[in-house]
C-alpha positions in Angstrom: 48.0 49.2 28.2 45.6 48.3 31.1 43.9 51.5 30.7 43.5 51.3 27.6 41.6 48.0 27.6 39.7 49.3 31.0 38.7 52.4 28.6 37.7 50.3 25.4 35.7 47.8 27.2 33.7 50.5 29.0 33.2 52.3 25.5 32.3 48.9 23.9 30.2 48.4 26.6 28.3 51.5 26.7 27.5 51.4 22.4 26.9 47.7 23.0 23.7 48.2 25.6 22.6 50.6 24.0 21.7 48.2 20.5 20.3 45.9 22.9 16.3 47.3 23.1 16.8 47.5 18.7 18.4 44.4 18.1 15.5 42.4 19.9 12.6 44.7 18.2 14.3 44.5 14.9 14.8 40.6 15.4 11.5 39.9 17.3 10.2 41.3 13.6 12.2 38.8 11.6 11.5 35.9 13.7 7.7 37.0 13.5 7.8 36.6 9.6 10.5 33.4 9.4 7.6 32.1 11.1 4.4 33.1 9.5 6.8 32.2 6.2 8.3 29.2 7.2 6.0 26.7 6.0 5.0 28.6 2.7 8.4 29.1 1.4 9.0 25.3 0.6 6.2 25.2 -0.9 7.1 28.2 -3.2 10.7 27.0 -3.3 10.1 23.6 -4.7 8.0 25.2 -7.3 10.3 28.0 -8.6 11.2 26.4 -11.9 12.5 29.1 -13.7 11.8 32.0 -11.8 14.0 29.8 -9.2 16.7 32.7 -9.6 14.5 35.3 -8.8 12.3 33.7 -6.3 15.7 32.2 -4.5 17.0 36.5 -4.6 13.8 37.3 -2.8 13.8 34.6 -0.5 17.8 35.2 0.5 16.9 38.6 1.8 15.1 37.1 4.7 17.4 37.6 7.6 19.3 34.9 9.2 20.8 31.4 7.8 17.1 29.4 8.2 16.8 30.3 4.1 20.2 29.3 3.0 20.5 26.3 5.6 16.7 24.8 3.7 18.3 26.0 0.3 21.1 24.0 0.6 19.1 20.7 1.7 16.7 21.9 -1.1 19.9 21.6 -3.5 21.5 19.0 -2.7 18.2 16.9 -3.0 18.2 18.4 -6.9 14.5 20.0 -5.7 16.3 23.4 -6.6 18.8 24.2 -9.7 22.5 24.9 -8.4 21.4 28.7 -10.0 18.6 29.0 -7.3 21.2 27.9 -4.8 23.6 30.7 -5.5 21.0 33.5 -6.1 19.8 32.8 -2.1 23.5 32.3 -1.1 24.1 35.7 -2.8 21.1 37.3 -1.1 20.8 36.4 2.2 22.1 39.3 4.3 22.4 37.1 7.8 22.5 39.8 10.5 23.6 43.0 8.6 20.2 43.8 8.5 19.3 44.0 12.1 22.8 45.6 12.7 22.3 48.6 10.1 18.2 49.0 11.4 19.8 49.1 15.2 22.6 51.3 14.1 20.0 53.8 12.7 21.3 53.7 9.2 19.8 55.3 6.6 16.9 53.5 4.6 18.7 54.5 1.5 22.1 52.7 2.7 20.0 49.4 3.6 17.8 49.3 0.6 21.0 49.8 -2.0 22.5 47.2 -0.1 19.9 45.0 -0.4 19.4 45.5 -4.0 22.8 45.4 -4.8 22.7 41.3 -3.4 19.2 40.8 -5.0 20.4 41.7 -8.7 23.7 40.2 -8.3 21.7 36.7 -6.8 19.3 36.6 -9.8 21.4 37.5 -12.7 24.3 35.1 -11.2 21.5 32.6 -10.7 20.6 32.6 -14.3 24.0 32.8 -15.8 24.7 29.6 -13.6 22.0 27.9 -14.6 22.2 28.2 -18.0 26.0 26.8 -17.9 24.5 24.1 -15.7 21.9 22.5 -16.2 20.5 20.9 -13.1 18.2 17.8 -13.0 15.3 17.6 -10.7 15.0 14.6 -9.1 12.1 13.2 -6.8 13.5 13.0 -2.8 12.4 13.3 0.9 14.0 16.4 2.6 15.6 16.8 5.8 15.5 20.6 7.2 18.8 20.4 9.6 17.7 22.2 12.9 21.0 21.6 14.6 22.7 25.2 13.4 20.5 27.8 15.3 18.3 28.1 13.3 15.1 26.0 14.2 12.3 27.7 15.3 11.0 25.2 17.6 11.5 27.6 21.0 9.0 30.4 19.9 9.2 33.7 18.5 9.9 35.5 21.8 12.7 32.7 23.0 14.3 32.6 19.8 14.3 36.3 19.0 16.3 36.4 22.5 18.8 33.5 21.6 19.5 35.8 18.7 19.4 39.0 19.7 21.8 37.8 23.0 24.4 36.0 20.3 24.1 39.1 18.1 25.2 41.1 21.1 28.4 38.6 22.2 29.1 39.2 18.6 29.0 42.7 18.5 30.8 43.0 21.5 33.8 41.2 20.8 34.0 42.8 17.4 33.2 46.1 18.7 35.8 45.8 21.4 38.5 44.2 18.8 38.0 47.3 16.4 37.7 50.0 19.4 41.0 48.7 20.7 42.9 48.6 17.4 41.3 52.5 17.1 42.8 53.9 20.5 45.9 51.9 20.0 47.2 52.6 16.7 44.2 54.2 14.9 41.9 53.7 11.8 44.6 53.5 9.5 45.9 50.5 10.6 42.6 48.8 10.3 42.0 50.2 6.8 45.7 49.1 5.7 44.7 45.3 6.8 41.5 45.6 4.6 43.4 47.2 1.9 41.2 50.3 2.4 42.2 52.3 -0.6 42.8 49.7 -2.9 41.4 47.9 -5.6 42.7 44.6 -3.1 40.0 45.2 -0.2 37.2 43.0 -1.7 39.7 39.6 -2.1 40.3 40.2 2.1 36.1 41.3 2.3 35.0 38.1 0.1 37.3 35.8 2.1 36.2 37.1 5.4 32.1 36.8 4.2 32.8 32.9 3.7 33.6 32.3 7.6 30.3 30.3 7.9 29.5 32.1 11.2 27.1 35.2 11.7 30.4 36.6 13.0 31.3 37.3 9.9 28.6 39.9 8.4 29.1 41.4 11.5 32.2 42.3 11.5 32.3 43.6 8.1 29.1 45.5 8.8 30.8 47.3 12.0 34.0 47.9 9.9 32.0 49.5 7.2 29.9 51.3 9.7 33.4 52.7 11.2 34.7 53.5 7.9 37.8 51.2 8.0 36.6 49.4 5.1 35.3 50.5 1.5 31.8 50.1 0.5 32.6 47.2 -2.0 34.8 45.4 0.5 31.8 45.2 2.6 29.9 43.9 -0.4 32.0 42.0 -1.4 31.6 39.7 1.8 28.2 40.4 2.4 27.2 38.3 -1.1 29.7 35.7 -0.1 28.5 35.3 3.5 25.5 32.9 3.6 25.7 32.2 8.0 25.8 28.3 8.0 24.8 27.2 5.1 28.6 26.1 4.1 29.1 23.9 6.6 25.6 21.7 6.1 26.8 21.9 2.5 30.4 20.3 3.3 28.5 17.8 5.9 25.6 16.5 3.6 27.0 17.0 -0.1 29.4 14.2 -0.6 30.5 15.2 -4.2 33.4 17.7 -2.7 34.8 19.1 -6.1 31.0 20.4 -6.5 30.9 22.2 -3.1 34.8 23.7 -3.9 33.6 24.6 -7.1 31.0 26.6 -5.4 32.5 28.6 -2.7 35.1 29.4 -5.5 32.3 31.0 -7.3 31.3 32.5 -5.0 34.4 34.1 -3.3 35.1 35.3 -7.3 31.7 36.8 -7.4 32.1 38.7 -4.3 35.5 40.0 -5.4 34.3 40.7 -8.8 31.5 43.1 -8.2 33.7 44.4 -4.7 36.2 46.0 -7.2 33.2 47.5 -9.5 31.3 49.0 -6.9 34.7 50.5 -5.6 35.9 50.9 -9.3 33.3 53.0 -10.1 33.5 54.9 -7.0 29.9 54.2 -5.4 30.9 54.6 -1.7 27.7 55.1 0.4 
């Protein structure tokens, strides 16, 4: 047993480093644009009306939980419609991007999965919105800087705060998922996803809505390892929105509202989980 952990934690070490130079690039990038963005987006945020939806799918794609985290303020001041909340909720990829760009995975894998969460975000968003009909009201907003997710330390700083939680990440996952490999193999791993069943996205959904980066992480190394389907992984990627459910549980008092929502969108994440892998569309 002791060699076996000595041998996985050299191997997790040794795939670990070797992300680090791309995850800082790749994040040094995103921070560069959440910045340059930053103070634009309210502005185009608080004046979606009805292309909130849409503009809320774009928006989500941004990297990271700084999106949702303003999103959910944004909501629960009624400046968005509870539609534009779950299109960015559905959207927002937190770090699968920078994994999959410092993995080296093809730009066609990353771009389907990026559209996949866009149309599912707007055409959820409208659908939402047109069974609820949310009422503006005027307010004065709070952005909550407490989750990680300020920007208050500077591009290089905070492109190394993530880029050096990304990598504890990654190594505990990695090491979690090597070990289960050497021990008893990749179908064990599979059978706990529910691999080759129609099952995998209910486990895939529930894991996206751990609000922790940890999550998209995981399910983005499990996909890249092939111990889970493509529509599991999906299937927790649109349910996975970082942080963004806890300042919702803290700061929205009306609870049956915020059930109501992650109930949605755990259903959501199963529902088009089991089409993708219904129909067989395994990247």
């Amino acid at each position: 047993m002791l060699e076996v952990l000595i041998h996985t934690l050299k191997h997790t070490l040794k795939d670990s480093l070797n992300l680090l130079p791309f995850l800082f690039i790749a994040f040094l990038i995103i921070e560069f644009i959440e910045h340059k963005l930053s103070k634009r987006v309210k502005k185009f945020i608080t004046k979606s009306g009805k292309f909130g939806p849409i503009l809320g799918s774009v928006l989500g794609l941004i990297p990271q939980c700084g999106v949702s985290v303003m999103a959910t303020n944004f909501y629960i001041t009624r400046v968005i419609s509870l539609g534009c909340l779950f299109s960015i909720y559905l959207s927002t990829s937190d770090e699968m991007l920078p994994i999959m760009i410092s993995r080296g995975v093809s730009f066609k894998v990353i771009f389907s999965i990026l559209l996949i969460k866009f149309v599912t975000g707007f055409v959820f968003g409208y659908i939402i919105d047109f069974i609820f009909k949310s009422k503006n009201k005027k307010f004065e907003y709070e952005i909550c800087d407490t989750e990680h997710c300020d920007c208050e330390h500077g591009v290089i700083k905070s492109s190394l705060k993530h880029t050096l939680s990304t990598f504890i990440y990654i190594v505990i996952t990695s090491f979690i998922i090597t070990f289960l490999y050497e021990q008893f193999g990749e179908s064990l791993v599979s059978k706990i996803f529910m691999k080759d069943s129609l099952f995998g996205p209910f486990v895939g959904s529930l894991v996206g809505l751990i609000p922790n980066c940890g999550a998209s992480i995981a399910l983005s190394e499990l996909y890249l390892n092939s111990a889970i389907s493509f529509g599991t992984c999906i299937a927790g990627l649109l349910t996975g929105s970082g942080v963004a459910i806890l300042i919702l549980f803290k700061s929205n008092k009306n609870i049956k509202e915020n059930i109501f929502i992650v109930i949605s969108l755990y259903l959501i994440g199963v529902l088009i989980g089991i089409f993708l892998d219904f129909m067989g569309i395994l990247l």
